[in-house]
C-alpha positions in Angstrom: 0.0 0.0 0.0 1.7 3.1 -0.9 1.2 5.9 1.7 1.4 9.4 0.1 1.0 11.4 3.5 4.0 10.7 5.7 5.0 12.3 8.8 7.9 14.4 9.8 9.4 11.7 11.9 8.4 9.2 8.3 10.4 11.8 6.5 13.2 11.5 8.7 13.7 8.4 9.0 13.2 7.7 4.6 16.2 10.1 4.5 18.7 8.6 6.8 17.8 5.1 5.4 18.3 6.5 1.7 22.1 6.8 2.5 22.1 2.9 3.0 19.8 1.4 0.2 18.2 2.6 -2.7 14.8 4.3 -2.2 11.4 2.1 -3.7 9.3 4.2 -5.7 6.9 4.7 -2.7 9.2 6.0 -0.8 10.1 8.2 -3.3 6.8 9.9 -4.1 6.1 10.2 -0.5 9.1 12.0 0.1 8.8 14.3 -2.7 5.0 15.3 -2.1 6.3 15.9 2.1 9.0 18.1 0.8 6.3 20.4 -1.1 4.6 21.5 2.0 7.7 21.1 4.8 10.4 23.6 4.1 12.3 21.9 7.5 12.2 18.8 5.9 13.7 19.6 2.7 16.3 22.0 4.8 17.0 18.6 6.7 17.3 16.6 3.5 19.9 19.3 2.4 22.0 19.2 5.8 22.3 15.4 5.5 23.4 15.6 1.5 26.0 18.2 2.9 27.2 16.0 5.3 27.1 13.2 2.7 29.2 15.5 0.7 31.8 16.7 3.0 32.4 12.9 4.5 32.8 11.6 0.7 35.4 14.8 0.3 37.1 13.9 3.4 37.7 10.2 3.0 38.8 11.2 -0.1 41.5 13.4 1.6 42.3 11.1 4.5 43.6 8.2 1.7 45.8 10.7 -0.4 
């Protein structure tokens, strides 16, 4: 059943798992719809990308 109104704490919890396994269409959707209407959500998903970012920069520095 796919579940197009999701929760903060849903919302949370989609994007910390999307950093260990690929996101089901579902997901996905959900996500994207939640994001329209919950600016701290989105500013959430962009602080975890960022931090996403700068680890992949820094293990990238630590094995030069």
């Amino acid at each position: 059943m796919i579940k197009l109104k999701i929760t903060c704490r849903e919302a949370t919890e989609i994007i910390l798992k999307a950093e260990d396994r690929s996101m089901p269409l579902a997901e996905r959707l959900s996500l994207r719809l939640h994001h329209r209407i919950c600016g701290n959500c989105r500013r959430f998903a962009r602080q975890v990308e960022l931090m996403r970012q700068a680890s992949a920069r820094w293990r990238h520095y630590s094995e030069d």
